[in-house]
N, C-alpha and C positions, 0 to 999 in steps of 0.2 A: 630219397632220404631213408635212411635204414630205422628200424621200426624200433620202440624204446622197449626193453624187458621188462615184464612187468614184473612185481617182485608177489603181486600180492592176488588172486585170482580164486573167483568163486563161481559156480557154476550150477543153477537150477537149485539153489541152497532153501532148503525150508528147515523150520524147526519148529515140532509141537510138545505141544506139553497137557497133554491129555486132550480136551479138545478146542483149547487154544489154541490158534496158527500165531506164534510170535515173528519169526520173519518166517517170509512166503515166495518160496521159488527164485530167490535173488542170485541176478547174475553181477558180479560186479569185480572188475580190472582197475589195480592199481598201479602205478607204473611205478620205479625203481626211484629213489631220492626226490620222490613225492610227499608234500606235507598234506593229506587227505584227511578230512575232518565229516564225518557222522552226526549229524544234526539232528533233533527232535524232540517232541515232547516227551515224557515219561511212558514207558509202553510200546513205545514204537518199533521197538524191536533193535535197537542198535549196540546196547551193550549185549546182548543175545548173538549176533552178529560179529565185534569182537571176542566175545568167549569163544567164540567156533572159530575163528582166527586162530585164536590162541591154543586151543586145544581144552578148554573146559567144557564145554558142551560139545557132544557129537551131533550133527546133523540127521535128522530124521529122514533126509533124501538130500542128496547135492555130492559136491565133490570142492573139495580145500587143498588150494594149491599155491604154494611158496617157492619163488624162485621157480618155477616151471616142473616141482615136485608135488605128487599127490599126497599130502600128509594127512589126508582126512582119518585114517587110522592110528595115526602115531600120537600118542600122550605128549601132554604141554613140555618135559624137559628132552624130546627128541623133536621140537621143531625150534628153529633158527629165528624165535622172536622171545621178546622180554616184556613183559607188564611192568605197568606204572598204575597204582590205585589210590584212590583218593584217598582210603588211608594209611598208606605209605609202608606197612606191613614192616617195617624195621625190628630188628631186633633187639630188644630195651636193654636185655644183660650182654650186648656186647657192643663195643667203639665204634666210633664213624666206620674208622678204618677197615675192621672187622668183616661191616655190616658189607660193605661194598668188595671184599675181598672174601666172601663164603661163597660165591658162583666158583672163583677163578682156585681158590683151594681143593675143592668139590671135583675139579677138572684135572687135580693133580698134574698143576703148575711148580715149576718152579719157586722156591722164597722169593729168587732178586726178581725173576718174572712179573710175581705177583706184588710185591713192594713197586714195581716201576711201573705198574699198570694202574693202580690205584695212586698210587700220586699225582697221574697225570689228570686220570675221572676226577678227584678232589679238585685239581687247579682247573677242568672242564668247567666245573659249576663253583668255581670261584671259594671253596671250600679249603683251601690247602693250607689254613692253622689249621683245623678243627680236626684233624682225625683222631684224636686221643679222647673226645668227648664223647659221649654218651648221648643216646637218642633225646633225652627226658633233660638235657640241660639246652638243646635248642630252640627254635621260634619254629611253630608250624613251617613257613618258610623255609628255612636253613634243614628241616625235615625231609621235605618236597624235594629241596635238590639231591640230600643224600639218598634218595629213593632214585631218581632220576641218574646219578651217579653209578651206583648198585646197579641197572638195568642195561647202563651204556658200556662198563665195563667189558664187559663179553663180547661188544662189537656185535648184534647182533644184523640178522638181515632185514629187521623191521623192528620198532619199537611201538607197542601200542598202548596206548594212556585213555585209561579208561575215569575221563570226571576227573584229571588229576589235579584241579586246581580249587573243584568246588568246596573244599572247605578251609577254604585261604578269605580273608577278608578285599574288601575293594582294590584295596593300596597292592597289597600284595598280588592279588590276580595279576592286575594289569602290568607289575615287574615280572613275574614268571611268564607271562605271554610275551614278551621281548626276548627274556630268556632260551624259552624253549624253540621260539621263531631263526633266535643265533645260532643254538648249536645244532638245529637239524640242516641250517643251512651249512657251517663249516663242516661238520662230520659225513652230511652227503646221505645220510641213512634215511630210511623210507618210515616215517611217520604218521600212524593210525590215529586218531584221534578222535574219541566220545566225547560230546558236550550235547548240553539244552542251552547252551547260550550261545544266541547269535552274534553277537558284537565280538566273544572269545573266538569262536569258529570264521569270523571273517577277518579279524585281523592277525589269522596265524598262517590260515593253510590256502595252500595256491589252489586244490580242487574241492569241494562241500558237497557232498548226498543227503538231502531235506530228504526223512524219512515218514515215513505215515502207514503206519498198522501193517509193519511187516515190508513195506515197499520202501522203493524210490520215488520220491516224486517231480525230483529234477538235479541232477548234480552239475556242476558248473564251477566256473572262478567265482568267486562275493561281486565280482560285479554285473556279471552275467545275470545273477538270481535274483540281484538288486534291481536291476536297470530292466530286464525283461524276465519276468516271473511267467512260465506256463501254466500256475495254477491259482487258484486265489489263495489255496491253502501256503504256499511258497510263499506267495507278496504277504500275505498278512505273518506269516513266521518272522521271515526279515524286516522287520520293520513296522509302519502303519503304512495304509495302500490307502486310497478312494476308489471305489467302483462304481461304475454307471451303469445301465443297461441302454440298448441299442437294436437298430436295424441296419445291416450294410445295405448299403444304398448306392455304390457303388467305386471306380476308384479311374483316377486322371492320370496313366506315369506311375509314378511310383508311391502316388500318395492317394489312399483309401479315404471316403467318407462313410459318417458312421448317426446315425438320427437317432436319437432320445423319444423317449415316449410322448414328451412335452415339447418335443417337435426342433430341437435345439439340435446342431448339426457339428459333430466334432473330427474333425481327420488324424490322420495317424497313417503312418509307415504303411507303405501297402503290403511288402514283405512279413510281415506280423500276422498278416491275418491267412489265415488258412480254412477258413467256411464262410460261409454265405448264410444270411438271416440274422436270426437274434444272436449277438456277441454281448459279451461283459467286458468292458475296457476297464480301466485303470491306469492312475499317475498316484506319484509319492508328492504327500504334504508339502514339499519343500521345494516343490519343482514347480508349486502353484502363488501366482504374482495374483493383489487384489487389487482391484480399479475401482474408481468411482462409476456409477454410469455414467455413461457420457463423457469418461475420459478419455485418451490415447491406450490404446491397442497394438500392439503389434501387429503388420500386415500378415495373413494365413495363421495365427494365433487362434487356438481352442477358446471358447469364451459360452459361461453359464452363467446363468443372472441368481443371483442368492441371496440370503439375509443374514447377517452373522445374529448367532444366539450365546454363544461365547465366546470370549475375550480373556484371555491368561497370559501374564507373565512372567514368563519363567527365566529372567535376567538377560543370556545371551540369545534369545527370540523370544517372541510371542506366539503364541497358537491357539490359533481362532476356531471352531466348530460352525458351519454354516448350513442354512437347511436351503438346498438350494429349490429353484422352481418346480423342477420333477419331484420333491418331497425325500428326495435325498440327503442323508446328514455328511455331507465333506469335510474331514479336519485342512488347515495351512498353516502352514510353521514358516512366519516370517521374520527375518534376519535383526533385532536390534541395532540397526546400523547409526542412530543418530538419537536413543533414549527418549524420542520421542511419540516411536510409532503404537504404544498402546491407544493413545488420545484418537489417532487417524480414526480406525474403525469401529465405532463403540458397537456396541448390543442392540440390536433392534436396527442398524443403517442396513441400509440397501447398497449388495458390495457387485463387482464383477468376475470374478473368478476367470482367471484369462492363462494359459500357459504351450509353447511352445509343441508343437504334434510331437516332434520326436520323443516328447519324454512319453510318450502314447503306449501301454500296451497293451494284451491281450489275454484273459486267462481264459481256462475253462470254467465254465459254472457249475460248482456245488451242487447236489442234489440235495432239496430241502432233507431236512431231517427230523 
């Protein structure tokens, strides 16, 4: 199978800023009509990372490379990619139309050229009354596209959007995130994407790089990172995790057993694990069912004995906090399937916390700090 170009390629990339390392040594391949998505807290180095993409920061060592071209020298309007910013950098004194037609004038186009290229960007993002209007008569929204428009014009070899949604409210977020998911899939173009929000970054882009102080700490598909986290810092970004600690104890085939300090014996994947001794497991809230003692179990099912100390309902589930035997605090977030189940497990009952090995994984442990 012949190998995918990648469109997007970094190489031993650092960048400091006196004696700050903001990204550190990063090597990182994107492939060509890829939606790839840069995850992290603030700090982490990511929109650092697309600036050097793009050509606003020079890298302090490394090499940047587009389409299989060293651009690491060439200034942002001699490389073959286009910004999108959270604040949409539009031009106030002049038209939609204008606004999205100053790349393609600048390039000393044609009129009918550039009239047939912008009508087409306008009807791309669903815009085609509005180009006679003006930035300051639209909805943040209706902004965002015309920013987004402006950008895809040029047809570039990558589009990168840096937070271009963080200052959209709820309603609107989650329409632009369909949005921007449509048109990078029909236009085929390769998609950089900066966010701090996980929920934005996994229901847009097919590959995610969880970053942390300059690094990588795991890229993958959102289900990949969900479902098996190699770090605790990954499982706890995407989501809420529960962590146990353990001893491998050993493993039957393909299925590893793992002993708690309080002597409680849990299995999991044997493929997961890669050391021997003390391991940190984890499973996500939702993947954990609560039993009475003494009720039915699934046969080869995980099972800790615990106390619920909270009880919340949050309409389409409930989520319990349980302290379980090892002195462990575990969240579970159970299904409102029948409006009845807050009454089940009140505060203070004695529950079973029971679930499935395969949702079993593995991370590294944290160094206190």
């Amino acid at each position: 199978m012949p190998e995918v170009e990648s469109d997007v390629r970094l190489e031993g990339v650092t960048k400091r800023f006196g004696d700050h390392v903001a990204v550190d040594a990063l090597d990182l391949e994107i492939e060509r009509g890829a939606f790839f998505a840069m995850l992290g807290p603030s700090g982490c180095g990511k929109t650092t990372t697309l600036r050097m993409i793009g050509g606003f920061e020079e890298p302090t060592s490394g090499r940047v490379h587009l389409g299989g071209e060293d651009v690491t020298d060439r200034p942002p309007f001699r490389r073959d990619v286009n910004t999108v910013f959270q604040s949409y950098a539009l031009f106030p004194h002049l038209t939609v139309e204008k606004n999205i037609a100053f790349g393609l004038e600048r390039q000393k186009l044609g009129k009918a050229e550039v009239k047939q290229r912008v009508a087409e960007a306008l009807d791309m993002v669903q815009l085609g009354s509005f180009g006679a209007r003006r930035p300051s008569e639209l909805s943040g929204g209706q902004q965002q596209r015309v920013a987004l428009a402006r950008a895809l014009v040029n047809r570039p070899r990558a589009l990168l959007l840096d937070e271009p949604l963080g200052a959209l409210d709820l309603r609107l977020r989650k329409e632009l995130q369909l949005e921007l998911k449509r048109l990078q899939r029909e236009l085929g173009i390769t998609f950089v994407h900066v966010t701090h929000d996980q929920e934005e970054a996994m229901s847009m882009a097919d590959t995610i790089a969880v970053m942390r102080e300059g690094r990588i700490d795991q890229a993958g598909s959102a289900t990949d990172l969900y479902e098996t986290p190699r770090t605790e810092f990954v499982a706890s970004f995407l989501g809420i995790s529960n962590f146990v600690d353990g001893r491998v104890i050993g493993a039957d085939g393909d299925v590893a057993s793992v002993e708690t300090h309080d002597g409680a014996q849990l299995r999991l994947p044997a493929a997961r694990l890669d050391a021997h001794g003390d391991v940190r497991i984890g499973v996500r809230p939702e993947k954990v069912q609560l039993a009475e003692p003494g009720g039915d179990v699934p046969s080869g099912w995980n099972v800790l004995r615990g106390q619920v100390i909270v009880a919340a309902f949050l309409g389409v589930s409930i989520q319990y906090l349980i302290r379980a035997a090892g002195g462990e605090e575990l969240t579970v977030i159970a299904p409102n399937r029948d409006g009845t189940a807050p009454d089940v497990f009140t505060v203070g009952r004695d529950v079973l916390l029971t679930w499935n090995p395969d949702f079993t994984f593995v991370v590294e442990k944290e160094a206190p700090t």
